[in-house]
C-alpha positions as CSV (number, residue, x, y, z in Angstrom):
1,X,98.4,-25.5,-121.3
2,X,95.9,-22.7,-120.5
3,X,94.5,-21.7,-117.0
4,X,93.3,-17.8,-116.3
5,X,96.7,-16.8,-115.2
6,X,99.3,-18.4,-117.5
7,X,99.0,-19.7,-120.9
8,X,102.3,-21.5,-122.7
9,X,102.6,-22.3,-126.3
10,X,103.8,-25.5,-127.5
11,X,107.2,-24.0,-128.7
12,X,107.6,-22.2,-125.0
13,X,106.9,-25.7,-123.5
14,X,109.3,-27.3,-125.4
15,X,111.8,-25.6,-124.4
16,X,111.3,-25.1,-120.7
17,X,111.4,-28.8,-121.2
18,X,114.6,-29.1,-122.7
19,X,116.2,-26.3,-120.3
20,X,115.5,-28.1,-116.9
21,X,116.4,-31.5,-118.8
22,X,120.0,-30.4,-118.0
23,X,119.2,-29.6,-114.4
24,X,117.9,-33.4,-112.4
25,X,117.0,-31.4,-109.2
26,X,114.6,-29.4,-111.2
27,X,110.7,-30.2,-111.7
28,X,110.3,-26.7,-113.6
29,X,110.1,-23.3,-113.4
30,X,109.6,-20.4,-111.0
31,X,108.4,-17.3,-113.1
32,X,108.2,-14.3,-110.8
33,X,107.1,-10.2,-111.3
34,X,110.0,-8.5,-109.6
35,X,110.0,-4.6,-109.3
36,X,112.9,-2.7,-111.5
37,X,113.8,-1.9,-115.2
38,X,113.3,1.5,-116.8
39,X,109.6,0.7,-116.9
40,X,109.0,-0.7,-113.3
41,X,108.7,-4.2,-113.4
42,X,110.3,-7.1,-114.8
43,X,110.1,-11.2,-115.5
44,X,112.6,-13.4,-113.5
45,X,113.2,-16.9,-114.5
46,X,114.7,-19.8,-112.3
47,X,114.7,-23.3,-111.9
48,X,111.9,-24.8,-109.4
49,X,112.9,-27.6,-107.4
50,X,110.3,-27.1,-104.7
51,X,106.5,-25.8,-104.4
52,X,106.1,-23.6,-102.0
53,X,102.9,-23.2,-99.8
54,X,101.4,-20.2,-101.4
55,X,102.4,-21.2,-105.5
56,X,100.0,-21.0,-108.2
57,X,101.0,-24.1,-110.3
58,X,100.7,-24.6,-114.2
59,X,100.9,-28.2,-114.8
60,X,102.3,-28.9,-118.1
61,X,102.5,-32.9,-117.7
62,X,106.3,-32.8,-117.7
63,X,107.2,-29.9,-116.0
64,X,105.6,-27.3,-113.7
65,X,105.3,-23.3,-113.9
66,X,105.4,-21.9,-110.4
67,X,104.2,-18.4,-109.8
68,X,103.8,-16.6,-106.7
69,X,100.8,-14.7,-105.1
70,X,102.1,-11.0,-106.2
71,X,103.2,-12.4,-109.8
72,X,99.8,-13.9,-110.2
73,X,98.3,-10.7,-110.1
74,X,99.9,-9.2,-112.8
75,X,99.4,-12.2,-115.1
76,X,96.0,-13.0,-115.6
77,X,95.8,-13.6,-119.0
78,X,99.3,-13.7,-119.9
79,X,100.9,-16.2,-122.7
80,X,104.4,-17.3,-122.3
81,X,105.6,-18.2,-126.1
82,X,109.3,-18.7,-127.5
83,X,110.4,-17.3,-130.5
84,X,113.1,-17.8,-132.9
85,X,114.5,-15.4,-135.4
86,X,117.3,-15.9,-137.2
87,X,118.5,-12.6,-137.5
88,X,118.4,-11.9,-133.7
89,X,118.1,-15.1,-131.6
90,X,115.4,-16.5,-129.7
91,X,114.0,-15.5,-126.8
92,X,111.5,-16.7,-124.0
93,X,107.9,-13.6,-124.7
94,X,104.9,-12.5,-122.3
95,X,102.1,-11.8,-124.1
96,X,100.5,-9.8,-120.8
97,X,97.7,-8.1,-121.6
98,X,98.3,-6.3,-118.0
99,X,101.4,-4.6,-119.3
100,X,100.1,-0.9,-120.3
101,X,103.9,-0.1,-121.6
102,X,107.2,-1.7,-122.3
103,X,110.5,0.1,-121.8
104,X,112.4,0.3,-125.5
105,X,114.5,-2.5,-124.8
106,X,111.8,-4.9,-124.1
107,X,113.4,-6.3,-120.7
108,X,110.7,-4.4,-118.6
109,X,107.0,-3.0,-118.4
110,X,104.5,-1.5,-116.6
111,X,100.6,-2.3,-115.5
């Protein structure tokens, strides 16, 4: 799904659908820009069950992405991919082409 704030690849899609398959209250998820981490700013993740007034929605058929007005902001043009290595994991990635540096850790960046 692509609109000018939020892009999501197949395999991020997949499993956002397979995540809040486990949760029946749940029609997606809420991604929001909080402020913290060593580089100022950071992704939270959470379950939506309801749409609130002021929400930016990517419709993904099955599920929803829910961001608010001060997330948007900071995510035009961002792609939300899922990756899998075997050596370390998986892990949920923004590709935000807003972020101007990322702490060493990866958990946090700035724009």
């Amino acid at each position: 799904m692509n609109d000018k704030h939020l892009t999501v690849t197949e395999a991020a899609k997949n499993k956002l659908k397979e995540l809040i398959s486990n949760r029946p209250d749940a029609i997606g998820v809420r991604v929001e820009i909080l402020s913290g981490g060593c580089s100022g700013f950071k992704y939270k993740f959470d379950y939506l069950t309801k749409i609130e007034e002021n929400d930016l929605v990517t419709d993904l058929g099955d599920i929803k992405i829910a961001l608010d007005d001060y997330s948007c902001t900071k995510m035009v043009g961002t792609e939300l991919d899922y990756v899998t290595d075997d050596n370390f994991g998986s892990k949920f990635v923004f590709n935000n082409p807003n972020s101007t540096a990322q702490c060493g850790c990866g958990k946090s960046f700035s724009v």
